[in-house]
C-alpha positions in Angstrom: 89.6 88.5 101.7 89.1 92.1 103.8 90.9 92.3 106.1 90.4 95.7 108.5 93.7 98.0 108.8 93.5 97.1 112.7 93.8 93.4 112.6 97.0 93.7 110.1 98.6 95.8 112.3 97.8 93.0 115.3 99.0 90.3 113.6 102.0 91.8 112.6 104.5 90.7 115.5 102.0 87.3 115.4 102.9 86.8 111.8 106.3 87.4 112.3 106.6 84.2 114.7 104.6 82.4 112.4 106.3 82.5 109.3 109.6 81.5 111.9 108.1 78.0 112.6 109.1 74.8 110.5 105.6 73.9 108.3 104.4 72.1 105.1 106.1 73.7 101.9 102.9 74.1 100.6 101.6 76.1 103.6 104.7 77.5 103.7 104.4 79.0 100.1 100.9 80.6 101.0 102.2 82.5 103.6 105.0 84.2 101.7 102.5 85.4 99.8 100.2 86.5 102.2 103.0 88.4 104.3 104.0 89.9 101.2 100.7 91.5 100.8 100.6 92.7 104.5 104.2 94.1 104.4 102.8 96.3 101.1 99.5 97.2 103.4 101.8 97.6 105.9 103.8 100.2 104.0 100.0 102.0 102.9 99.5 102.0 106.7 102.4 103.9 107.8 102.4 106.6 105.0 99.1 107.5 105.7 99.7 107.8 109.4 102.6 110.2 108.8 100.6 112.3 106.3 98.1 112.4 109.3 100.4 113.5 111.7 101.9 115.9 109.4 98.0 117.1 109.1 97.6 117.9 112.1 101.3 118.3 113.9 103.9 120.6 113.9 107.6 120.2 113.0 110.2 120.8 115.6 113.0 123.2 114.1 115.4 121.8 116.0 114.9 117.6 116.2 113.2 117.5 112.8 110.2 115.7 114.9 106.6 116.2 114.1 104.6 116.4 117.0 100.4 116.3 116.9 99.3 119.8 118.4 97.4 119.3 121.5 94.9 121.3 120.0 94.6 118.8 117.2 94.6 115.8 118.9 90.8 114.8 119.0 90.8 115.2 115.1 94.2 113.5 114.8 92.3 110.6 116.6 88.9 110.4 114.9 91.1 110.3 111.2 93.8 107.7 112.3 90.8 105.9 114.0 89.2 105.6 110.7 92.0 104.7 109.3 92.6 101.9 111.5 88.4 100.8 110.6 89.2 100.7 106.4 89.0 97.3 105.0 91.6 96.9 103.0 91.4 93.5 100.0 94.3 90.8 100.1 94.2 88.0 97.9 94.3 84.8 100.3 92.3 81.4 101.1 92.8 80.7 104.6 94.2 77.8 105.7 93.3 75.1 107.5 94.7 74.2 110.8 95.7 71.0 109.9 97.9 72.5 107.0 100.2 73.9 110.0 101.6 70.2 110.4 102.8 69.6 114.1 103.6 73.3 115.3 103.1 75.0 118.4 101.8 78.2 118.6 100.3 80.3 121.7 97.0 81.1 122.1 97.3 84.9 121.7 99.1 84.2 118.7 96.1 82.1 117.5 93.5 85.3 118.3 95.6 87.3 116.6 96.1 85.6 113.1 92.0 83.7 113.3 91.5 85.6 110.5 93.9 83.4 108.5 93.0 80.5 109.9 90.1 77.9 109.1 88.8 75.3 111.5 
Protein backbone atom coordinates (compact mmCIF):
# COMPACT_ATOMS: atom_id res chain seq x y z
CA UNK A 1 0.00 0.00 0.00
CA UNK A 2 1.28 3.96 -0.38
CA UNK A 3 0.59 5.66 1.93
CA UNK A 4 1.60 9.69 1.64
CA UNK A 5 4.10 11.00 4.52
CA UNK A 6 1.00 13.41 5.60
CA UNK A 7 -1.59 10.86 6.42
CA UNK A 8 1.06 8.75 8.69
CA UNK A 9 1.74 11.54 10.49
CA UNK A 10 -2.34 12.13 10.97
CA UNK A 11 -2.97 8.90 12.00
CA UNK A 12 -0.46 8.72 14.39
CA UNK A 13 -2.24 9.92 17.71
CA UNK A 14 -5.47 7.97 15.87
CA UNK A 15 -3.42 4.80 15.76
CA UNK A 16 -2.29 5.09 19.02
CA UNK A 17 -6.02 4.83 20.42
CA UNK A 18 -6.58 2.18 18.19
CA UNK A 19 -4.14 -0.27 18.90
CA UNK A 20 -5.49 0.55 22.91
CA UNK A 21 -8.95 -0.96 22.11
CA UNK A 22 -9.80 -4.76 22.93
CA UNK A 23 -10.22 -6.52 19.14
CA UNK A 24 -9.97 -9.99 17.35
CA UNK A 25 -6.38 -11.56 17.85
CA UNK A 26 -6.16 -11.85 14.36
CA UNK A 27 -6.92 -8.11 13.72
CA UNK A 28 -5.02 -7.55 16.46
CA UNK A 29 -1.81 -9.24 15.00
CA UNK A 30 -2.11 -7.08 11.69
CA UNK A 31 -1.98 -4.05 13.38
CA UNK A 32 1.24 -4.73 15.27
CA UNK A 33 2.59 -5.07 12.14
CA UNK A 34 1.29 -2.23 10.47
CA UNK A 35 2.29 0.14 13.46
CA UNK A 36 5.57 -1.21 13.36
CA UNK A 37 6.07 -0.11 9.81
CA UNK A 38 4.72 3.46 10.63
CA UNK A 39 6.83 3.77 13.81
CA UNK A 40 10.03 2.99 11.22
CA UNK A 41 8.40 5.68 8.60
CA UNK A 42 7.84 7.58 11.45
CA UNK A 43 11.49 7.55 12.47
CA UNK A 44 12.42 8.30 8.33
CA UNK A 45 10.00 11.28 8.85
CA UNK A 46 11.55 12.98 11.72
CA UNK A 47 15.32 12.61 10.46
CA UNK A 48 14.58 14.20 7.44
CA UNK A 49 12.74 17.03 9.01
CA UNK A 50 15.72 17.78 11.27
CA UNK A 51 18.26 17.52 8.39
CA UNK A 52 15.79 20.15 6.80
CA UNK A 53 15.90 22.38 9.53
CA UNK A 54 19.47 22.02 9.96
CA UNK A 55 19.44 23.05 6.02
CA UNK A 56 18.08 25.85 6.32
CA UNK A 57 18.40 27.08 10.35
CA UNK A 58 20.88 28.23 12.39
CA UNK A 59 22.14 26.83 15.75
CA UNK A 60 21.82 28.87 18.87
CA UNK A 61 25.30 28.90 20.76
CA UNK A 62 23.87 29.09 23.76
CA UNK A 63 20.45 26.60 23.97
CA UNK A 64 21.89 24.16 21.39
CA UNK A 65 18.48 25.00 19.42
CA UNK A 66 18.21 25.13 15.68
CA UNK A 67 16.02 27.73 14.60
CA UNK A 68 14.86 28.06 10.56
CA UNK A 69 16.25 31.62 9.46
CA UNK A 70 13.43 33.92 8.59
CA UNK A 71 15.16 34.36 5.51
CA UNK A 72 14.80 30.70 4.80
CA UNK A 73 11.62 30.00 5.70
CA UNK A 74 9.70 29.93 2.25
CA UNK A 75 12.33 27.26 1.15
CA UNK A 76 12.15 25.49 4.52
CA UNK A 77 8.35 25.20 3.61
CA UNK A 78 8.26 24.19 -0.03
CA UNK A 79 11.07 21.10 0.97
CA UNK A 80 9.25 19.93 4.25
CA UNK A 81 6.01 20.34 2.18
CA UNK A 82 7.34 17.88 -0.27
CA UNK A 83 8.26 15.97 2.09
CA UNK A 84 5.05 15.67 3.69
CA UNK A 85 3.55 14.85 -0.37
CA UNK A 86 6.20 11.53 -0.79
CA UNK A 87 4.48 8.26 -0.84
CA UNK A 88 6.10 6.11 1.10
CA UNK A 89 5.31 1.79 0.58
CA UNK A 90 4.11 -0.27 3.69
CA UNK A 91 3.26 -3.69 3.37
CA UNK A 92 -0.56 -4.09 4.60
CA UNK A 93 -4.11 -5.40 3.42
CA UNK A 94 -6.63 -3.27 4.97
CA UNK A 95 -9.07 -4.52 7.05
CA UNK A 96 -12.41 -4.81 7.07
CA UNK A 97 -14.64 -3.08 9.50
CA UNK A 98 -16.17 -6.01 10.61
CA UNK A 99 -12.69 -7.43 11.67
CA UNK A 100 -12.76 -4.64 14.54
CA UNK A 101 -15.32 -6.89 16.51
CA UNK A 102 -17.62 -4.65 18.74
CA UNK A 103 -15.42 -1.43 19.28
CA UNK A 104 -16.10 2.10 19.48
CA UNK A 105 -14.26 4.44 17.80
CA UNK A 106 -14.95 8.32 16.98
CA UNK A 107 -15.54 9.52 13.87
CA UNK A 108 -12.40 11.64 13.45
CA UNK A 109 -10.57 8.81 14.48
CA UNK A 110 -12.32 6.90 11.55
CA UNK A 111 -11.18 9.88 8.85
CA UNK A 112 -8.05 9.68 10.10
CA UNK A 113 -7.04 5.85 9.77
CA UNK A 114 -9.80 5.33 6.21
CA UNK A 115 -6.85 4.44 4.71
CA UNK A 116 -6.62 1.21 6.70
CA UNK A 117 -9.83 0.54 6.69
CA UNK A 118 -12.12 -1.41 4.07
CA UNK A 119 -15.90 -1.14 3.94
Amino acid sequence: MKIRVAEILNMKEALQRLVQKEIPISTSFKLVKFTKQVNDKLIDIENNRIQLVTKFGTKNEETGEIHVDKDKTNDFMKEINNLFQEEVDIEFDQIRIEDFGNISISTSDIILLKSIIKN
